[in-house]
Structure formats: structure tokens, C-alpha cells
Backbone as CSV, one residue per row, in Angstrom:
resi,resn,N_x,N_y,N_z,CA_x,CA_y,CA_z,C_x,C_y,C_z
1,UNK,0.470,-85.022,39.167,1.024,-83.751,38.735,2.446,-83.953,38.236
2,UNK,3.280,-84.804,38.985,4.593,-85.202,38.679,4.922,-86.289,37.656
3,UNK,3.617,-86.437,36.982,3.590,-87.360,35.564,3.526,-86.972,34.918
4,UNK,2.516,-86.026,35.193,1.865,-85.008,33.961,3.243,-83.856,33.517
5,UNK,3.806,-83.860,34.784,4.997,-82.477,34.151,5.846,-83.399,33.355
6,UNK,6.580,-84.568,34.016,7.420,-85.136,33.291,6.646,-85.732,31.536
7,UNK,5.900,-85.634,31.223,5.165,-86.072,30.430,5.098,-85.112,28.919
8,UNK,5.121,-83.754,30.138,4.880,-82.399,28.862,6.627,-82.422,28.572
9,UNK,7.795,-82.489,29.335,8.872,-82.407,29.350,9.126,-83.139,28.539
10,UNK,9.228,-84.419,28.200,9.420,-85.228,27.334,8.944,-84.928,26.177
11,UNK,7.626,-84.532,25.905,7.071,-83.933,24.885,8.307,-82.679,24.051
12,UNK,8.391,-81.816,24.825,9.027,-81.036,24.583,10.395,-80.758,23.824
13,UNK,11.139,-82.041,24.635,12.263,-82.515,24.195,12.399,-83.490,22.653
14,UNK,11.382,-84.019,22.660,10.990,-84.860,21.686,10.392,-84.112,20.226
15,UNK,9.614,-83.015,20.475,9.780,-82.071,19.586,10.845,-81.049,19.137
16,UNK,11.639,-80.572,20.291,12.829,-80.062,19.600,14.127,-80.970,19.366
17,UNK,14.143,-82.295,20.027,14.838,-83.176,18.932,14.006,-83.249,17.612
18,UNK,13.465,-83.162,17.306,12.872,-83.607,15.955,12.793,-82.020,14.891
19,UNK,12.833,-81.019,15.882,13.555,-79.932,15.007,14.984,-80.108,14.302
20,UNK,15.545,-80.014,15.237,16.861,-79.808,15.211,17.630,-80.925,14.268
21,UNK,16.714,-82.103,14.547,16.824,-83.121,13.207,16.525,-82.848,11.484
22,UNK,15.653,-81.883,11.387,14.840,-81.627,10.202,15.970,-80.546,9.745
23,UNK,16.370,-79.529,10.887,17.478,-78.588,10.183,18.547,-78.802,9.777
24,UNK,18.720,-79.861,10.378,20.701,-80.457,10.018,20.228,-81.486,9.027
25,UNK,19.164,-81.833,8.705,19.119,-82.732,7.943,18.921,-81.668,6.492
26,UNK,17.540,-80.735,6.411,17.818,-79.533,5.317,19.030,-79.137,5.081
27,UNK,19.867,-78.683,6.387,21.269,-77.888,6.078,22.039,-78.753,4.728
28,UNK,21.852,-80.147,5.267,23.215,-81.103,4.273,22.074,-81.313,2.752
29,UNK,20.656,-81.124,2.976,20.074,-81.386,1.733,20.136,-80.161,0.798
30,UNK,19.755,-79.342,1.451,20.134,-77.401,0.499,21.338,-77.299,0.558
31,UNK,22.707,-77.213,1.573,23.866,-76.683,1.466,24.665,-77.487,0.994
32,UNK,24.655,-78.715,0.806,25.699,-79.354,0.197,25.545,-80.571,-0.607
33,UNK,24.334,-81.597,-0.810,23.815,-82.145,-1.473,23.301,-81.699,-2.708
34,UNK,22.844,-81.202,-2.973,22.043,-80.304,-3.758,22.838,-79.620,-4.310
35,UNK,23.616,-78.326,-4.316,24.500,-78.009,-4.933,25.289,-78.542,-5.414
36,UNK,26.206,-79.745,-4.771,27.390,-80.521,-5.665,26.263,-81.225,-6.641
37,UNK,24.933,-81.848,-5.950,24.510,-82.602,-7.252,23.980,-81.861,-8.332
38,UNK,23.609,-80.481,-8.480,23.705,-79.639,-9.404,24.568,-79.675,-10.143
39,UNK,25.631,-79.097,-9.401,27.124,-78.327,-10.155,27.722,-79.740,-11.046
40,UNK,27.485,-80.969,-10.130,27.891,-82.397,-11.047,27.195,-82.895,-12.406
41,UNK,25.606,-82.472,-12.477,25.191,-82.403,-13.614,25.135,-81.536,-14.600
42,UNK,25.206,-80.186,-14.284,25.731,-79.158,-15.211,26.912,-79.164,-15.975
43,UNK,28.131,-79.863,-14.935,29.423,-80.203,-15.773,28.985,-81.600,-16.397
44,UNK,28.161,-81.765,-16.439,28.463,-83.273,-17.692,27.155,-82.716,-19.017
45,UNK,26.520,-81.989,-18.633,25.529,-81.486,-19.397,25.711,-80.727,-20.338
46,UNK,26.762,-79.550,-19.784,26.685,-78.031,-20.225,28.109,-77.493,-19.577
47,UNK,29.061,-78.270,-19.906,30.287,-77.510,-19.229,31.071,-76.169,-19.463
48,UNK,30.989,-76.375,-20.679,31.115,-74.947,-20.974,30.180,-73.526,-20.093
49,UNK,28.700,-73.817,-20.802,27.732,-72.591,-20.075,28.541,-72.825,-18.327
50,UNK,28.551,-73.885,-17.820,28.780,-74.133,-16.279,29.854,-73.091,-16.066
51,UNK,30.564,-73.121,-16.695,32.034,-72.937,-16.323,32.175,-71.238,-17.021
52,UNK,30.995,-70.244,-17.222,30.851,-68.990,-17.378,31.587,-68.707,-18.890
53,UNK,30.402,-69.438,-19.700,31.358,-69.419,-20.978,32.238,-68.871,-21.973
54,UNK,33.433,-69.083,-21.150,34.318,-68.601,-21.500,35.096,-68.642,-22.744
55,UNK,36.083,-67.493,-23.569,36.590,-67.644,-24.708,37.969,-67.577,-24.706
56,UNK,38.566,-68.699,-24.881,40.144,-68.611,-25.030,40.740,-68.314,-26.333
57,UNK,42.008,-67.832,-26.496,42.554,-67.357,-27.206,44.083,-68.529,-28.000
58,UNK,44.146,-68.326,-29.169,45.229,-69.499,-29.633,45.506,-70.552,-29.034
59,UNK,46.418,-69.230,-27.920,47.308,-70.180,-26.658,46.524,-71.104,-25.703
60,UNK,45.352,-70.430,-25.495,44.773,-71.136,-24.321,44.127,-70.758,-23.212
61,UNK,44.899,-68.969,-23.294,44.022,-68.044,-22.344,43.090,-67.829,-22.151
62,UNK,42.031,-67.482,-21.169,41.202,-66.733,-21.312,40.984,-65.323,-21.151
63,UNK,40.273,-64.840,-22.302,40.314,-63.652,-23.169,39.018,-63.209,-22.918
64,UNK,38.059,-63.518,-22.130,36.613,-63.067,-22.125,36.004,-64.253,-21.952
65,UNK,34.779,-63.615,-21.809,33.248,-64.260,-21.623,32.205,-63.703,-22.557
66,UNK,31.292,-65.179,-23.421,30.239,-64.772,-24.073,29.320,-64.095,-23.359
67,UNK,29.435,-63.933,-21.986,28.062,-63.553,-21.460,28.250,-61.621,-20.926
68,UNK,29.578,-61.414,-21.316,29.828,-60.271,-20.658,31.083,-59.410,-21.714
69,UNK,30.284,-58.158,-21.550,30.634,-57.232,-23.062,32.280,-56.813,-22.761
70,UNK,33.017,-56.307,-23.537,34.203,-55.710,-23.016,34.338,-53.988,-23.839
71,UNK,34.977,-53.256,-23.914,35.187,-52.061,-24.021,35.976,-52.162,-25.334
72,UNK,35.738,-51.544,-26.826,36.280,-51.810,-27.989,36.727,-50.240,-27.855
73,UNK,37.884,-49.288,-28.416,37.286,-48.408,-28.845,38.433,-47.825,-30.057
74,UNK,39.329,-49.048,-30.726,39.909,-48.982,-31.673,38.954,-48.732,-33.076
75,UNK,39.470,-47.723,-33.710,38.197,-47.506,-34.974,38.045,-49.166,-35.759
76,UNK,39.112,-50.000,-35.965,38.876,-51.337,-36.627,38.340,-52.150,-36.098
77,UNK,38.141,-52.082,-35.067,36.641,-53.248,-34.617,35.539,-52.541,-34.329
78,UNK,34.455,-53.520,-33.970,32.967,-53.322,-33.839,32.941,-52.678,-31.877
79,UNK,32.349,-52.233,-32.050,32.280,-51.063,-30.893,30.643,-52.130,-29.979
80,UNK,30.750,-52.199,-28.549,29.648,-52.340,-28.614,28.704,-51.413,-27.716
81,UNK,27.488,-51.865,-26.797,26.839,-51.102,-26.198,27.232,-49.370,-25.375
82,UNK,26.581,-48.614,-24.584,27.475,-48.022,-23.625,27.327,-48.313,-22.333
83,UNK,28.620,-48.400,-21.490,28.427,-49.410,-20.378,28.778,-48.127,-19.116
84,UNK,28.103,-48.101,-18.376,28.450,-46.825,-17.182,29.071,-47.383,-16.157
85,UNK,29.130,-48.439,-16.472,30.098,-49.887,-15.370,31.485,-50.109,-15.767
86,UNK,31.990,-49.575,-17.117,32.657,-50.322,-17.872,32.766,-51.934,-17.952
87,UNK,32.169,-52.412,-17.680,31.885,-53.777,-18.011,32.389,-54.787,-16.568
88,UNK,32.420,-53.720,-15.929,32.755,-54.634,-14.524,31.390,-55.488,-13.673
89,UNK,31.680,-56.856,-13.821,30.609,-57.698,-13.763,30.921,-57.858,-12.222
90,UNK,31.722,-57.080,-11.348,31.723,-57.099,-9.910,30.525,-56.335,-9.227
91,UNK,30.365,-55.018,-9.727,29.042,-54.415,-9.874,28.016,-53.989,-11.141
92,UNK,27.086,-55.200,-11.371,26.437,-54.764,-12.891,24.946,-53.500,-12.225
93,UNK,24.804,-53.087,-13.044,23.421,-52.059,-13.065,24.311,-50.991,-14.148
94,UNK,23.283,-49.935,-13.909,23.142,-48.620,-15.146,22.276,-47.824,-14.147
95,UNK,22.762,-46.520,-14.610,21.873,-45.310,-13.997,20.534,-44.868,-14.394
96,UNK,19.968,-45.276,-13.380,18.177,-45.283,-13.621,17.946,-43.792,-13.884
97,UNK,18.716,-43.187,-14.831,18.230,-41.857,-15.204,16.928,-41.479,-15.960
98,UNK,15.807,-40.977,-15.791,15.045,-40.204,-16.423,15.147,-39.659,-17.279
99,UNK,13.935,-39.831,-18.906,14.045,-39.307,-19.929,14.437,-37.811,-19.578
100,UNK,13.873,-36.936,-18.548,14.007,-35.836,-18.187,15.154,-35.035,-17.649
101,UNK,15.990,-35.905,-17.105,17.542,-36.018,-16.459,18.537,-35.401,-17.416
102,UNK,19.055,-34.273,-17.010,20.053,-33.414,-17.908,21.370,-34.419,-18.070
103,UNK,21.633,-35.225,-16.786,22.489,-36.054,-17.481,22.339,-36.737,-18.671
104,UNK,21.161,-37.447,-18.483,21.392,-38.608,-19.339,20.928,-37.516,-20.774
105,UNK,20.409,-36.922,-20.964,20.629,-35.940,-21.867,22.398,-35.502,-22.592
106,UNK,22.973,-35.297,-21.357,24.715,-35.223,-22.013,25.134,-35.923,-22.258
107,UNK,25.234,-37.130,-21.947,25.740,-38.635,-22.427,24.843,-38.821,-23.944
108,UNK,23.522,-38.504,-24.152,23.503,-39.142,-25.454,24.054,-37.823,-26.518
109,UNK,24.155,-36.340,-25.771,24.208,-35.670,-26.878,26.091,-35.818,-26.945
110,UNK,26.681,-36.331,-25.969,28.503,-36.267,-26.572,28.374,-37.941,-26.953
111,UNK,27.314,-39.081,-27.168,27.598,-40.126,-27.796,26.876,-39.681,-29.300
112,UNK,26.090,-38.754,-29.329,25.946,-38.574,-31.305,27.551,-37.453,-31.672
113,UNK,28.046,-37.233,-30.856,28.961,-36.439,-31.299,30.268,-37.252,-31.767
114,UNK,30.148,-38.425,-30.501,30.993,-39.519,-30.847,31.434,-40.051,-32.411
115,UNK,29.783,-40.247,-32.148,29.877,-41.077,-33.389,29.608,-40.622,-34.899
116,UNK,29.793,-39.269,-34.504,29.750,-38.411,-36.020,31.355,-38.189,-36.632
117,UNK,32.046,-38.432,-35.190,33.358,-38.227,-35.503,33.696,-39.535,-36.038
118,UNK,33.415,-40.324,-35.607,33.936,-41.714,-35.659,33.344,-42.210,-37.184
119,UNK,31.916,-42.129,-37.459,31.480,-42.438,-38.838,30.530,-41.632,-39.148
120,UNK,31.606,-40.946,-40.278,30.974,-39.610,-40.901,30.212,-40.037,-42.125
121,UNK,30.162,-41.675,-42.633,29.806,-41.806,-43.654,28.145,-42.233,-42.957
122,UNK,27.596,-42.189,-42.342,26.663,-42.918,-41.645,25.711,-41.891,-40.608
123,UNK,24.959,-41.053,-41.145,24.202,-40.191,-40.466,23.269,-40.723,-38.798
124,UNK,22.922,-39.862,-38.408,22.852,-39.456,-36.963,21.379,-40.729,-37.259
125,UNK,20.164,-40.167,-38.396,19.283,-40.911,-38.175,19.585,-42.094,-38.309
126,UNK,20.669,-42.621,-38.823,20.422,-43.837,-39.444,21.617,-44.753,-37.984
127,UNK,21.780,-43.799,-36.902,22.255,-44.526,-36.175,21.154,-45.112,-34.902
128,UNK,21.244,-46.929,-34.684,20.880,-47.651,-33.902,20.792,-46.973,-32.695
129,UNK,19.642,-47.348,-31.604,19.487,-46.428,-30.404,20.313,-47.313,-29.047
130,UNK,20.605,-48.515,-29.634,21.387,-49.569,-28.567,22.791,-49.205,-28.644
131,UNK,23.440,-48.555,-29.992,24.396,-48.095,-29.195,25.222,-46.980,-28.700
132,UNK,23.669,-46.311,-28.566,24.003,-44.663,-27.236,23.110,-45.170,-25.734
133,UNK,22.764,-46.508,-25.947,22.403,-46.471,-24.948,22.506,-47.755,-23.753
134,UNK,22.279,-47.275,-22.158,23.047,-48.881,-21.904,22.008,-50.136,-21.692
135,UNK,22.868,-51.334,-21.513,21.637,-51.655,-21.216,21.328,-52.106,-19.403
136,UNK,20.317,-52.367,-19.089,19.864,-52.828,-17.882,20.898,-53.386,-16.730
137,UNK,22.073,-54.236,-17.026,22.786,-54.573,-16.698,24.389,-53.996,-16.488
138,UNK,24.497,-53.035,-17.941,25.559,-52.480,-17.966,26.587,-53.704,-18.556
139,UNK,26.269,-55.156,-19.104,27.201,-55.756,-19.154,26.856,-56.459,-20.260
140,UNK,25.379,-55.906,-21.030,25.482,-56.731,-22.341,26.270,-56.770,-23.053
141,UNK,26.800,-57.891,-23.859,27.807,-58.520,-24.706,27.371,-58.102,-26.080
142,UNK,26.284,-58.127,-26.243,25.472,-58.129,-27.554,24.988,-56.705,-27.863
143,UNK,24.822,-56.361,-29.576,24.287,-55.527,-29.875,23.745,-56.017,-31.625
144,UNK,22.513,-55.018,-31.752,21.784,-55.755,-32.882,22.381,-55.842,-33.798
145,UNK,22.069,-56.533,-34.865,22.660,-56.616,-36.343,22.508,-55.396,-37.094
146,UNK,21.675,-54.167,-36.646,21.991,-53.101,-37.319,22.420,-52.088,-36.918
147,UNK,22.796,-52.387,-35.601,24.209,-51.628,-34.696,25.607,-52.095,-35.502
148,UNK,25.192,-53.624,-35.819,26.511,-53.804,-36.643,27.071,-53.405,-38.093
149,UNK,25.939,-53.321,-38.524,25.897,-53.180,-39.983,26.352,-51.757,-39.982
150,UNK,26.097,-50.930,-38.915,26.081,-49.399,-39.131,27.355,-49.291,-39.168
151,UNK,28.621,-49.619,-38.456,29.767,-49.520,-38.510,30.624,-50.240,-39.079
152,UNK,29.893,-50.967,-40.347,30.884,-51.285,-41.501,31.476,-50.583,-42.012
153,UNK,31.307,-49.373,-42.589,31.630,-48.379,-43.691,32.774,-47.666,-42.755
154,UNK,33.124,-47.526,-41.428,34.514,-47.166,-40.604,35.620,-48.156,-40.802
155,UNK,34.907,-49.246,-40.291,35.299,-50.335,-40.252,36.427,-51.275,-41.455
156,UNK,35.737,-51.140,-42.468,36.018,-51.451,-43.713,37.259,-50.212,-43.756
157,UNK,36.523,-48.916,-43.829,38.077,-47.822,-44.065,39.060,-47.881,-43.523
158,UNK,39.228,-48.264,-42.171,40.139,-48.078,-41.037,41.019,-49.797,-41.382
159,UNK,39.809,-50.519,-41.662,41.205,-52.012,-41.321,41.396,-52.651,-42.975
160,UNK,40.431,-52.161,-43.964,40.878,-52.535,-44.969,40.470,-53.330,-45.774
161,UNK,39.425,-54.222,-44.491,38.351,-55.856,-45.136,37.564,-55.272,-46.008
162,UNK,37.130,-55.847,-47.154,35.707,-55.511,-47.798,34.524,-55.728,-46.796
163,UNK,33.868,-54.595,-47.586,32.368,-54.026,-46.808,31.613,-55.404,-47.058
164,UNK,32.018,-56.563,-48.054,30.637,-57.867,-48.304,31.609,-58.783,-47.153
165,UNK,32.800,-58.640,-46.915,33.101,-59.658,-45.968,32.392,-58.976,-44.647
166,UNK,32.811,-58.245,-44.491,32.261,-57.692,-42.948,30.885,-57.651,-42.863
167,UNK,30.192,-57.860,-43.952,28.473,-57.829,-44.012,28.439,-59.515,-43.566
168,UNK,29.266,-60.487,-44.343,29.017,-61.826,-44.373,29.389,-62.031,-42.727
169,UNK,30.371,-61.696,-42.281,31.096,-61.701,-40.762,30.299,-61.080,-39.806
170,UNK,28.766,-60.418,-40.055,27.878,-59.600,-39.100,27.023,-61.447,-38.897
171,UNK,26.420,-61.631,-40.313,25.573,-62.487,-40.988,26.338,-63.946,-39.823
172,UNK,26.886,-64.409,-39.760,27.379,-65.734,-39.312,27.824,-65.171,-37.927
173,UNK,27.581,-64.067,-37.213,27.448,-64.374,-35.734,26.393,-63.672,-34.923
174,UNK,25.124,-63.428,-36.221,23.990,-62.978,-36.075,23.077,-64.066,-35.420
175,UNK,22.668,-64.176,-33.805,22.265,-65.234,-33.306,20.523,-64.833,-33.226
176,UNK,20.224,-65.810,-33.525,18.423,-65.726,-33.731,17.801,-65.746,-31.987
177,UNK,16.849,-65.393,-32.042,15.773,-64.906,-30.540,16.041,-66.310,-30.439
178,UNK,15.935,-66.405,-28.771,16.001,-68.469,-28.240,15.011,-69.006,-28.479
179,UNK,14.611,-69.922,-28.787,13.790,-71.068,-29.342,12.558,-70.284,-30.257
180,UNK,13.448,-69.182,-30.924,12.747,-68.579,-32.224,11.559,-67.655,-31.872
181,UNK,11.455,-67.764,-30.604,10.354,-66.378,-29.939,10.967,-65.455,-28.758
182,UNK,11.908,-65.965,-28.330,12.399,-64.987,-27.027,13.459,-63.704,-27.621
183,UNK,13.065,-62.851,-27.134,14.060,-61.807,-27.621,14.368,-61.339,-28.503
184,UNK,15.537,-60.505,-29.107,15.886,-60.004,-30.386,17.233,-60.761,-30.998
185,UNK,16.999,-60.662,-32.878,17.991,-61.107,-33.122,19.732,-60.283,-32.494
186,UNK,20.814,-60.647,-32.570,21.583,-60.414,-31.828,23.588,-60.687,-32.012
187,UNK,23.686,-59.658,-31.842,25.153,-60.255,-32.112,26.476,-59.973,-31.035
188,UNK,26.884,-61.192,-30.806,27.938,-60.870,-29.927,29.406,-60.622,-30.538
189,UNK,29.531,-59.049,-30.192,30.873,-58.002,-30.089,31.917,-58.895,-30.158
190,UNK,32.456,-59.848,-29.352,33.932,-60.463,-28.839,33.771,-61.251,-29.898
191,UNK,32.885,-62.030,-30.234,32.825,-63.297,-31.192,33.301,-62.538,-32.498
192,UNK,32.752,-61.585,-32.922,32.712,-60.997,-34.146,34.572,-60.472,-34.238
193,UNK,34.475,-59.512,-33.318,35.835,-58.830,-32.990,36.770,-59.934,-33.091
194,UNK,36.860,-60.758,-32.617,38.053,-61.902,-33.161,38.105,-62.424,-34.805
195,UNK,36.880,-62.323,-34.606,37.029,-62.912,-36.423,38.135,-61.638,-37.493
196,UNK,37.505,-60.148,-36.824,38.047,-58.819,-37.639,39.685,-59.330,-37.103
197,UNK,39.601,-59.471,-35.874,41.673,-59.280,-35.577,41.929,-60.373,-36.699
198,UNK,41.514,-61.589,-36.493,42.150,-62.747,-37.550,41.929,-61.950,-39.371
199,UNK,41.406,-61.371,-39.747,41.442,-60.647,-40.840,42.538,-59.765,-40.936
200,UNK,43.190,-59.278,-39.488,44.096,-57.953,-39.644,45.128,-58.320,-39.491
201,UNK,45.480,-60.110,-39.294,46.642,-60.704,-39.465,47.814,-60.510,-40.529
């Protein structure tokens, strides 16, 4: 009887050493192996994307991120999505409002009002539905090429560029769906918007 107990005891011990081995051994393989050897191949791979690809300015600053929209609302640049976050990537989402929802009803009827004020040359139908509306995240960067195109004719009045440069300046940061099937064509706001300030030099 006094073999047999010491026997299961040992057992016992011998299995939760061999736990407790497997967890500290996972802990250093998931918590800290694994991640640095990630984060070490991403920076030699893709340092930029790694490093939240960021956009500096002349000096050196950073001035934004490709991956995250900012708030335009000078008539001479390109305006982009509407963001109910203002673009704070500390909390992203949008209000899961219902087609039926009197709010979201007032938000699009004072964003056609917006933008009747803003471009009178450019009727209500012929305005894009991406930008009265937000997106999923609240922090897209991007809006289509005929969100862009729509606010040439302000654009052009207010800063002065010709309407074929600012068509050519939609055209060259008009980024195609990823590997030519994912998604919509696309243009990112900040990329573009720098090109207009360097024009208003």
C-alpha cells in the first residue's frame, strides 16, 4: 500500500513537473521568442509598413500615417471620408446606425447641405456616397477616385491649380484593388493633399 501511494505521488509530481515545464517553455516561445523574431523580420522585410507607415514632412517630422485618415476642411484641399471618431485611432468604430435612425438621417441631410455650400458647381446627384458616409472603422484614409474627381471644380477655384493638373494629381495617387482583385480602386487624401500644398507654394 505504501508503494503503491508513493508510486501514484511520484506520478503526480512528475506530471505536474512536466506541466509547468511545457508553460514556461510556451510562455518564452509565444511571449518573447516569437514576437522579437517577428518584429526582427518585418524590420528587414517591410520597415516602413512595420513601423505604421508613416509620412514625414521636408524636415523630417512626422505628419501622418498612410493607414489613417486626418480631418481636411480647408476649401483647397481634397476633403476626405466622414469620420464620427474624428480620426482618433485610440478608439476606431462608427455608429451602427440604422437606415431607419433619424440620426443618421441628420447627418446625411446637413452633409448634402455641406456640400452644396461648399461645391455649388457639382450637383447633389452627382455627389459620391463615400463621402457622406463613414466608413466601418471611422479611420479610412482613402476615398474613391470619384469622390476625388468631384471636388476638383472647388478645388481648382479656391487654390488656383488647373482642373487637368488636379485630374492628373487624382490619376497618379489613384491606387489599384491589391493584387488586381481585392477591393476598390482608391485614393489616399494625405498623399494627394501634399502634392496640392506643394502646388500652393
Amino acid at each position: 500500500m505504501t508503494s503503491q501511494s508513493s508510486t501514484t505521488k511520484a506520478s503526480t509530481a512528475g506530471t505536474l513537473g512536466a506541466m509547468i515545464r511545457s508553460i514556461i517553455g510556451l510562455m518564452l516561445l509565444c511571449g518573447i521568442i516569437y514576437p522579437f523574431v517577428m518584429t526582427g523580420v518585418a524590420q528587414v522585410a517591410m520597415p516602413k509598413q512595420a513601423n505604421g507607415s508613416l509620412i514625414h514632412d521636408e524636415r523630417g517630422q512626422v505628419i501622418g500615417s498612410e493607414l489613417i485618415g486626418q480631418t481636411f476642411t480647408s476649401p483647397q484641399y481634397f476633403h476626405g471620408r466622414v469620420s464620427s471618431i474624428e480620426y482618433n485611432a485610440a478608439g476606431s468604430g462608427s455608429p451602427n446606425f440604422a437606415p431607419s435612425n433619424p440620426a443618421l438621417k441628420e447627418r446625411l441631410d446637413q452633409s448634402v447641405i455641406d456640400w452644396n455650400k461648399a461645391n455649388p458647381e457639382v450637383p447633389v446627384s452627382k455627389l459620391p456616397v463615400d463621402l457622406v458616409t463613414n466608413s466601418g472603422s471611422g479611420l479610412d484614409p482613402h476615398i474613391s477616385p470619384e469622390a476625388a474627381d468631384a471636388q476638383i471644380p472647388r478645388i481648382a477655384k479656391e487654390s488656383g491649380i488647373a482642373i487637368e493638373q488636379l485630374k492628373q494629381m487624382v490619376s497618379k495617387h489613384t491606387q489599384s484593388p491589391d493584387l488586381g482583385i481585392f477591393g476598390e480602386p482608391r485614393v489616399n487624401v494625405l498623399l494627394l493633399n501634399l502634392d496640392v500644398k506643394q502646388q500652393l507654394k
